[in-house]
C-alpha positions as CSV (number, residue, x, y, z in Angstrom):
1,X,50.9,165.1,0.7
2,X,51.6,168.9,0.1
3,X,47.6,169.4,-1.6
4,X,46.2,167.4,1.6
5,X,45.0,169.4,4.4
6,X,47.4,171.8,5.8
7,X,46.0,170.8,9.6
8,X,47.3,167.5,9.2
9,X,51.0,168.2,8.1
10,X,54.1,167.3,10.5
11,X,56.3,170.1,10.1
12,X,58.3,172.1,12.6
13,X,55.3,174.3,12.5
14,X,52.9,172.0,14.0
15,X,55.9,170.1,16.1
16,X,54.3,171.5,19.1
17,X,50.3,170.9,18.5
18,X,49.8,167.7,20.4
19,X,47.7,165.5,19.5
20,X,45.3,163.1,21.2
21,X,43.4,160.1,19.2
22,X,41.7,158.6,22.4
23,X,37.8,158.3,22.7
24,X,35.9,161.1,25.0
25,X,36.3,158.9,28.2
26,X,40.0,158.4,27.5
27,X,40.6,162.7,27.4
28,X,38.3,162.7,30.3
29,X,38.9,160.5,33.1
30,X,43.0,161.9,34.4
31,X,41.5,165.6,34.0
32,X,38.2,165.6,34.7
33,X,38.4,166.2,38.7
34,X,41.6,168.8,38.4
35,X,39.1,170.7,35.6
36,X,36.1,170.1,38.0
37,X,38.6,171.8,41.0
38,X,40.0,174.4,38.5
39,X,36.6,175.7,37.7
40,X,35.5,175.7,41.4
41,X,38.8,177.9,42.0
42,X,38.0,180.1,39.3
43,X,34.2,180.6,40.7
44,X,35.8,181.8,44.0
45,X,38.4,183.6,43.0
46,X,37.5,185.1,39.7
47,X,35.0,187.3,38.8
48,X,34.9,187.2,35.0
49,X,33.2,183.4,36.0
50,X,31.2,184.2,38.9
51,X,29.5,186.5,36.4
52,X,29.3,184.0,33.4
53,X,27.7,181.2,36.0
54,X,25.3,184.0,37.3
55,X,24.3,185.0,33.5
56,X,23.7,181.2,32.8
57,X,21.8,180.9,35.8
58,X,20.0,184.0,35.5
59,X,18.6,184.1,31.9
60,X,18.1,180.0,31.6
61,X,16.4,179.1,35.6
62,X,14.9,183.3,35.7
63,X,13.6,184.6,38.5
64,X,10.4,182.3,38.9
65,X,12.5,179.2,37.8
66,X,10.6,177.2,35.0
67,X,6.6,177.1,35.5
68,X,4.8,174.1,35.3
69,X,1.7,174.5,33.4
70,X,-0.8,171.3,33.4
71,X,-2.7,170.9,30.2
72,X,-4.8,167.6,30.3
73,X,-8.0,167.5,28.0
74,X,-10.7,166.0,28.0
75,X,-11.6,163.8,25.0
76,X,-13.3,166.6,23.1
77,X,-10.0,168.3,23.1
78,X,-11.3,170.5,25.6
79,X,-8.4,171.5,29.4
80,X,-9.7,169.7,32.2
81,X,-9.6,173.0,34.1
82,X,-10.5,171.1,37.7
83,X,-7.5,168.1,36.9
84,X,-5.1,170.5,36.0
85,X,-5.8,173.1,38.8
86,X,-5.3,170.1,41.4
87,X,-1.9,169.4,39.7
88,X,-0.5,172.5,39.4
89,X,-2.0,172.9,43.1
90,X,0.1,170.2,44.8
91,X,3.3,170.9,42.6
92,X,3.2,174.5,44.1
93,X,3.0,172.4,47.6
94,X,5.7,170.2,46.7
95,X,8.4,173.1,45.2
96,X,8.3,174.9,48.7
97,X,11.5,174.8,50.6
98,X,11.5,171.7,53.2
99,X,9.1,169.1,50.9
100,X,10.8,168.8,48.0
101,X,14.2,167.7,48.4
102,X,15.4,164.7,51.3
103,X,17.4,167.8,53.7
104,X,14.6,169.8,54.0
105,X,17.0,172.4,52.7
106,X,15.9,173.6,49.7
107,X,13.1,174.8,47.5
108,X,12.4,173.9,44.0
109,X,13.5,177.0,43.0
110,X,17.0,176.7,44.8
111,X,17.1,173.2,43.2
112,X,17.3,174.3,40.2
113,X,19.7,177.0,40.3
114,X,21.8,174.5,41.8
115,X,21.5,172.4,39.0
116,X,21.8,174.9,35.9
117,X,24.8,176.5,38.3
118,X,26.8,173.1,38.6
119,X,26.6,171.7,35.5
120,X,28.7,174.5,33.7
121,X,31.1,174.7,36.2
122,X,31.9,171.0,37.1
123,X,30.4,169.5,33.6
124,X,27.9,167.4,35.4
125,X,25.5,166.5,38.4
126,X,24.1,163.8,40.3
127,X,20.0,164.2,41.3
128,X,18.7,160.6,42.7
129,X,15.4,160.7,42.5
130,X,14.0,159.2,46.2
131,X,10.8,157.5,46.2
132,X,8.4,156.1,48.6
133,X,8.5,156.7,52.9
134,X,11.9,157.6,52.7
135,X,11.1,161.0,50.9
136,X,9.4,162.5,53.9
137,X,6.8,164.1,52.6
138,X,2.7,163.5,51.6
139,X,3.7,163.1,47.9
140,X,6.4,160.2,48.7
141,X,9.0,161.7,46.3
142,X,11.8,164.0,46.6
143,X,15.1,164.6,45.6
144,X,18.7,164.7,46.5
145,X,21.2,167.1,44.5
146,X,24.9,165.2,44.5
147,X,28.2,167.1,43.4
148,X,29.8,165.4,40.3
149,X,32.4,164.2,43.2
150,X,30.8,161.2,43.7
151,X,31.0,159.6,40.8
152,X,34.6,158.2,41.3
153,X,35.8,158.4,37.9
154,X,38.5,155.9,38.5
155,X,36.4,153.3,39.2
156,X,36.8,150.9,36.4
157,X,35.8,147.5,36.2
158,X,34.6,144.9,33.8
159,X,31.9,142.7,34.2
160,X,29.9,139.5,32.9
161,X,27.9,140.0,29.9
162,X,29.6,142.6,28.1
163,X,28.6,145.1,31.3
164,X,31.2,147.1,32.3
165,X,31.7,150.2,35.4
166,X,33.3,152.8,33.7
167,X,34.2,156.2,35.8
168,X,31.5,154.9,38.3
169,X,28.7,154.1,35.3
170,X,27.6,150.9,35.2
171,X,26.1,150.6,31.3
172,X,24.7,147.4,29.3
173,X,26.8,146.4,26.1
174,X,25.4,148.8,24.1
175,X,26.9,151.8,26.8
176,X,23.4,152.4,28.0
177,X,23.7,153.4,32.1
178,X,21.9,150.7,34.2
179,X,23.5,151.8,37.5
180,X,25.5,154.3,39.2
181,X,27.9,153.7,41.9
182,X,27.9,156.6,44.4
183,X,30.2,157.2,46.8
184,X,28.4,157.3,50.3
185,X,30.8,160.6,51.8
186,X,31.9,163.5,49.1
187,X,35.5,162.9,48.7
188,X,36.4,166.3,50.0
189,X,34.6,165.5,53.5
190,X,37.6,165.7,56.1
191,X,36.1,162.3,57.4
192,X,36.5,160.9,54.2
193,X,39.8,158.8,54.8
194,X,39.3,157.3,58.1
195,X,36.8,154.5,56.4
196,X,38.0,154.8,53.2
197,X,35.7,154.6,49.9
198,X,32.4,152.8,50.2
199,X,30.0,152.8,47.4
200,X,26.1,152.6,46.7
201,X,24.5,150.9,43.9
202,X,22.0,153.1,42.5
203,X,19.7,151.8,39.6
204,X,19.7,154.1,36.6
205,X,16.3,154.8,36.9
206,X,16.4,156.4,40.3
207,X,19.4,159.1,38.9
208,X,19.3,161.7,36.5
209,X,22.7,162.4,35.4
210,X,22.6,165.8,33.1
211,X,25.4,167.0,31.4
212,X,26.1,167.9,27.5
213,X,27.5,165.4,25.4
214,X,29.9,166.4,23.2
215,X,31.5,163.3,22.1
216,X,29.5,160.0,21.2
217,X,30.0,157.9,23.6
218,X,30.8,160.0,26.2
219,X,30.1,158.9,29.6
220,X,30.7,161.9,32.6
221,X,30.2,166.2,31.4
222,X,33.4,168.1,31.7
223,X,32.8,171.9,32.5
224,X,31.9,174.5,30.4
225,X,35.2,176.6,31.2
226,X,37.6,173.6,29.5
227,X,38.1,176.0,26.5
228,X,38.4,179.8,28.8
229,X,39.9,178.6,31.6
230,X,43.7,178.8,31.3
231,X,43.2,182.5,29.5
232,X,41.2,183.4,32.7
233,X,43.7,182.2,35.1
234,X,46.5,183.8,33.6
235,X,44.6,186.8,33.2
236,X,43.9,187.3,36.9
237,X,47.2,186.5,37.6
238,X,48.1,189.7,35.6
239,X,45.6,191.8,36.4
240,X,46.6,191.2,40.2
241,X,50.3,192.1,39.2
242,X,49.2,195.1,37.4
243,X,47.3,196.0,40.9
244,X,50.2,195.5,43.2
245,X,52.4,197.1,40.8
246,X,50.3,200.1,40.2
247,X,49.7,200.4,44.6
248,X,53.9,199.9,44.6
249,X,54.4,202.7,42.1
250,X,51.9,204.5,43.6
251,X,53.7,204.3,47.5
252,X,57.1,204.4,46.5
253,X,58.8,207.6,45.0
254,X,62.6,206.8,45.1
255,X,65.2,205.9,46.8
256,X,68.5,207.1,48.9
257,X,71.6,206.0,47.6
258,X,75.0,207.0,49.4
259,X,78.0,209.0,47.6
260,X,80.8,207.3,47.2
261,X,83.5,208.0,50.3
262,X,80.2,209.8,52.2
263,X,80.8,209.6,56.0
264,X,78.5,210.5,58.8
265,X,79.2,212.2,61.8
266,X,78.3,210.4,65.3
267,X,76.5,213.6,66.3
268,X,73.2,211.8,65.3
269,X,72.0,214.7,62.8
270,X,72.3,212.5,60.0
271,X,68.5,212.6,59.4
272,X,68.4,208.7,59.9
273,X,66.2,207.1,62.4
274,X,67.0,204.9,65.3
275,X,67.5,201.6,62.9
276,X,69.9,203.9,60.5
277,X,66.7,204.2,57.7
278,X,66.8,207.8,56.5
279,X,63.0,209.5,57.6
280,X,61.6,212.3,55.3
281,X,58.4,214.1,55.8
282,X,56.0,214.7,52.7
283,X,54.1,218.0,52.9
284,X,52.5,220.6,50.8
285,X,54.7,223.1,49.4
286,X,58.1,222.0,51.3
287,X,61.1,221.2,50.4
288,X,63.6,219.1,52.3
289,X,68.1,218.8,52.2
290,X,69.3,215.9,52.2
291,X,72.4,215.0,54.4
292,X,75.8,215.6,53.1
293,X,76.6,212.2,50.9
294,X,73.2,211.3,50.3
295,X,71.2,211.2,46.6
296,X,68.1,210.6,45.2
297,X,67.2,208.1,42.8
298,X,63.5,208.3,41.6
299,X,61.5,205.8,40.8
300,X,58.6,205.9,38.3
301,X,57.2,202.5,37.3
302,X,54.5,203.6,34.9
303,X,51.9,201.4,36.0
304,X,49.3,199.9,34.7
305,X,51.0,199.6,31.0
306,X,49.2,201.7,29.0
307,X,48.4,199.2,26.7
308,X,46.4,197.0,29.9
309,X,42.9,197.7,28.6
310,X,43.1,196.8,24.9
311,X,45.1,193.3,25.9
312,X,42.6,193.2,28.6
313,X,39.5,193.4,25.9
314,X,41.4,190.9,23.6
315,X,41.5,188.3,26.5
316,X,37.9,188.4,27.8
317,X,36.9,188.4,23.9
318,X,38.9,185.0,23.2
319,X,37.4,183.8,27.2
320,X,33.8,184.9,26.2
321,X,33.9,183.1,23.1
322,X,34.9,180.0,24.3
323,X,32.1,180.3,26.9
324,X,29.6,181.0,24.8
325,X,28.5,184.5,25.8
326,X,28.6,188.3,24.5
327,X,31.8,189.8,25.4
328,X,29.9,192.4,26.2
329,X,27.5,190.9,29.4
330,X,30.5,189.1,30.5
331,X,32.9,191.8,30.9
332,X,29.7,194.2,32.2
333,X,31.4,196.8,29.1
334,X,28.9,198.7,27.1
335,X,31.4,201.4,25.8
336,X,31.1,202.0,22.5
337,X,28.1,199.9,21.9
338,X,25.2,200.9,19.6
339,X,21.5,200.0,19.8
340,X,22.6,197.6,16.2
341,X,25.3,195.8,18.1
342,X,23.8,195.6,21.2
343,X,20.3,193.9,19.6
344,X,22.5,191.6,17.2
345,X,24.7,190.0,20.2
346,X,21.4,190.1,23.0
347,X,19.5,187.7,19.9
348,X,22.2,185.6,19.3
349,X,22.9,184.9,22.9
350,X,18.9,184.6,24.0
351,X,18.9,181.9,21.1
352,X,21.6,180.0,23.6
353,X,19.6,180.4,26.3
354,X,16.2,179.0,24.9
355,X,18.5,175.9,23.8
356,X,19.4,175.3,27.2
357,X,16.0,175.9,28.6
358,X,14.6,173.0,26.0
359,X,17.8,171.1,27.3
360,X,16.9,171.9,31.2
361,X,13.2,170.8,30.4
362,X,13.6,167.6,28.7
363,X,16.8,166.5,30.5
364,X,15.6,167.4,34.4
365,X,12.2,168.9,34.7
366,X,10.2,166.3,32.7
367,X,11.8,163.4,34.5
368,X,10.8,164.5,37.5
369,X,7.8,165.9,37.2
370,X,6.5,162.0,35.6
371,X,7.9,160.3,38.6
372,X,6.6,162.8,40.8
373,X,3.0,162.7,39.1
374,X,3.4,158.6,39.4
375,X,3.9,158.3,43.4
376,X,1.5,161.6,44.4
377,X,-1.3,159.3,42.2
378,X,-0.4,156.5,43.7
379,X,-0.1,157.6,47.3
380,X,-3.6,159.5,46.8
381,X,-1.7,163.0,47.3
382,X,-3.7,164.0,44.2
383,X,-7.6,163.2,44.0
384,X,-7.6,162.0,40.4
385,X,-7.4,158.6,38.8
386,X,-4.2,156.9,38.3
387,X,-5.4,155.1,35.2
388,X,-5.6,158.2,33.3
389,X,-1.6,159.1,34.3
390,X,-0.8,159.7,30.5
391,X,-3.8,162.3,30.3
392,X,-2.4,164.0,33.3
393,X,1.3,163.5,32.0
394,X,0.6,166.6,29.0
395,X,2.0,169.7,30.4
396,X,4.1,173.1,29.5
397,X,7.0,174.7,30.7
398,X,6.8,178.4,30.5
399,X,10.3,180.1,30.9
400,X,11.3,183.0,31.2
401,X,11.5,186.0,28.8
402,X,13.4,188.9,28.2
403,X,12.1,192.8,27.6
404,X,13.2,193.6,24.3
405,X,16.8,196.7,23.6
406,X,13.8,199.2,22.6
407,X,10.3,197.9,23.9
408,X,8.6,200.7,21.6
409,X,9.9,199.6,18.4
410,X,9.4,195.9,18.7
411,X,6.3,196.4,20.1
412,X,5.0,198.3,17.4
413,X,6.6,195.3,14.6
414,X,4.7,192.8,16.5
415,X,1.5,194.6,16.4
416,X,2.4,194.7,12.9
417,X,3.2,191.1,12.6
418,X,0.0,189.9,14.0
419,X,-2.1,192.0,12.1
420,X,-0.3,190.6,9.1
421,X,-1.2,186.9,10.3
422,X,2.9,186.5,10.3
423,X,2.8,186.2,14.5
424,X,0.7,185.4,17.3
425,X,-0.1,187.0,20.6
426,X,0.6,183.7,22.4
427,X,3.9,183.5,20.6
428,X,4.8,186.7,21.7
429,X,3.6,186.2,25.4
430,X,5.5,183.3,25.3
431,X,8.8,185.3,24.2
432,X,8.2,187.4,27.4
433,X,8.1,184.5,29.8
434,X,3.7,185.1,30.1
435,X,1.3,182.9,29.1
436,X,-1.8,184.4,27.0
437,X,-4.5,182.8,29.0
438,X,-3.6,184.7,32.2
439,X,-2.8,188.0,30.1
440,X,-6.2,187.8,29.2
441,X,-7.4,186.8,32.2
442,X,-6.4,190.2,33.7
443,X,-7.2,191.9,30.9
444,X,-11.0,191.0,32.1
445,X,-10.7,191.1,35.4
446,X,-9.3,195.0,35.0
447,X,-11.8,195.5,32.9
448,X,-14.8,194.3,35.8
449,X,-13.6,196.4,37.9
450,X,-13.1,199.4,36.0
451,X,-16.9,198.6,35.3
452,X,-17.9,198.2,38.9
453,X,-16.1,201.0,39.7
454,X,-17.4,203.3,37.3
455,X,-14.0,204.0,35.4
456,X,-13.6,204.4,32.1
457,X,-10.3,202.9,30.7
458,X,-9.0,204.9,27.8
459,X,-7.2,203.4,24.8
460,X,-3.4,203.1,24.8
461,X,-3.2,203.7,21.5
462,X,-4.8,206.6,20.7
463,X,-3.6,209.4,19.2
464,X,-1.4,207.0,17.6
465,X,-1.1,205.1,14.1
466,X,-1.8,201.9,15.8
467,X,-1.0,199.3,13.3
468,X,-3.3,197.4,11.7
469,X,-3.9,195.1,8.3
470,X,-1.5,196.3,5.6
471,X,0.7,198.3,8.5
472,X,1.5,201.6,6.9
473,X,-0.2,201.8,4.0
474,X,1.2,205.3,3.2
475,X,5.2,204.4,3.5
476,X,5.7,206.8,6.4
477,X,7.2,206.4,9.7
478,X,9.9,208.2,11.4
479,X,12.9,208.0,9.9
480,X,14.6,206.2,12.7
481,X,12.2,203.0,11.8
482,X,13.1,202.9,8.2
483,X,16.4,202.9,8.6
């Protein structure tokens, strides 16, 4: 027992670590709505979280959200450019505010911040996915966004078959979802308890349900904050008494005690006011006497504690790596960072962000976008064939990009690269959030109109080693680069 592993030993040690050996759905269905209200709590009232679900929502939606770009081809391999101009056409109609979601409320854009935004902080959301007359609009499909909340996760029930409803999920034998059952009114509603709960069968097909399974076999998300979100409570909580205490030390000077056996005479020159509180003036330069029997105690609280900012940096450190982010983007703190550091942690975290981009597309946008495609070439909203659905199903996602921590030295190793043949220009456009074909596009239509126009465009590298082939054949380069 003493050369087994040292994490598994019952000593007096460990007598506090407890200890859960329940399945995902057993840790999450008594805590999954106080962490769902926790988080929301923490997005109000703290702003270490408000920045980490803007930072999510910022670097994985971007400001253009995720572009659909339609790449149907022909059978010579060639892009139907006139199929996939009339689909990316009536998607643009679609994602404007008032078509493409059942309230008229939102864009497509706004739809999916909501979505990226939610799913962090509650662990999961509901989009039911509304087909035919009922959509209200030309393409007879939009969509309605649901908070986690109503998905009763106390609704448990076994049925026939080996089906069961498990925290509202209705799944097969083999735990596959064939229905959801939504609660009609959000459980928060003040309404809500005059008629009680009444559910809505929804087949699986019409909900996407995205969250990030961390468990096999887990059946709801649990928020992204499970792991931060004690440390950032408590940490609030003392920063806020650090505040008060800092505006107390900062109003109060001292105090007025009486001498023992001090008596005042009735002559009302005691310098007390009309309630019997002793009233001093503060001014520049003066000096005041007390009354005979009085002293003064000061007071000097010393606050904030010096050592506030270092415990300060070692909490958000522990909270930003449990949320997956750079210590440095959540806390907005860029002392004492170097262009090395900073590069190294903007990498690693822009790696997170592609993975949740790829888990965005395949979990929400391509779902939608098929059943979307489906009913607008049913309904004749598009003018193309509906027997050719899986030609016009082949598209790409562009996201965004990010400008690199020195734009002139990565550009200049990516020139590099591609004149090695190690890179691409449409991989690097790509890694920018642009796509190649409309690069070039303005390339040539500057170039036209510097014709027309009679202008002559100078070279942007001139005068400059632009790098070519072998790159620097010679070795050199500023010093800077070679380190």
């Amino acid at each position: 027992m003493r050369r087994s592993y040292a994490g598994g030993a019952k000593d007096r040690l460990r007598a506090d670590w407890l200890l859960s050996g329940r399945n995902a759905d057993g840790d999450l269905r008594f805590a999954l709505a106080r962490m769902r209200n926790a988080s929301r709590d923490l997005e109000r009232n703290n702003g270490y979280v408000r920045k980490f679900l803007s930072m999510i929502e910022t670097n994985v939606i971007g400001p253009r959200g995720i572009v659909l770009q339609a790449r149907s081809r022909d059978q010579d391999e060639t892009l139907d450019e006139r199929a996939n101009d009339l689909i990316q056409q009536a998607w643009a109609e679609w994602s404007e505010q008032g078509v493409c979601t059942v309230d008229g409320r939102l864009s497509w854009l706004d739809a999916q911040r909501i979505i990226m935004r939610s799913v962090p902080r509650d662990g999961e959301v509901l989009i039911r996915l509304v087909s035919g007359s009922s959509a209200g609009n030309r393409f007879n499909f939009a969509l309605q966004v649901l908070e986690a909340d109503h998905l009763d996760e106390h609704r448990c029930e076994d049925l026939r078959d080996g089906r069961r409803i498990w925290m509202g999920v209705e799944m097969d034998a083999f735990g596959r979802p064939v229905a959801y059952h939504v609660l009609n009114d959000h459980p928060g509603a003040d309404t809500y308890g005059h008629s009680g709960k009444r559910y809505e069968r929804i087949p699986a097909d019409q909900i996407l349900h995205p969250y990030v399974l961390d468990r096999p076999g887990q059946t709801r998300g649990v928020s992204w904050l499970g792991s931060a979100m004690n440390r950032l409570q408590m940490l609030g909580a003392y920063e806020e008494a650090e505040l008060v205490a800092a505006r107390v030390s900062a109003a109060k000077m001292g105090f007025y005690t009486d001498l023992e056996g001090a008596s005042f005479g009735p002559d009302g020159d005691d310098g007390a006011s009309d309630d019997g509180e002793l009233v001093m003036d503060a001014e520049a330069g003066s000096f005041e006497r007390l009354p005979p029997g009085v002293d003064f105690k000061p007071w000097d609280p010393q606050h904030p504690n010096s050592a506030f900012p270092d415990f300060r940096k070692a909490m958000l450190r522990g909270a930003a790596a449990g949320m997956g982010v750079s210590y440095n983007g959540l806390a907005a703190d860029l002392e004492g960072v170097n262009y090395s550091s900073l590069r190294s942690g903007a990498l690693e975290e822009r790696d997170m962000w592609r993975v949740l981009q790829r888990w965005m597309i395949g979990g929400v946008h391509t779902p939608i976008f098929r059943q979307w495609l489906r009913m607008s070439l049913l309904g004749g909203a598009i003018s193309l064939p509906y027997r050719k659905i899986d030609k016009f199903k082949a598209v790409e996602w562009r996201t965004r990009g990010w400008q690199w921590v020195d734009p002139d030295k990565d550009g200049k190793a990516q020139a590099r690269d591609v004149g090695l043949g190690t890179n691409s220009r449409t991989k690097i456009a790509a890694e920018a959030g642009r796509d190649l074909e409309e690069v070039f596009e303005d390339l040539a239509r500057e170039q036209a109109m510097a014709r027309d126009m009679g202008v002559v465009l100078g070279d942007p590298l001139a005068g400059e080693s632009a790098p070519h082939g072998g790159g620097d054949p010679e070795g050199e380069g500023d010093a800077d680069e070679r380190d």
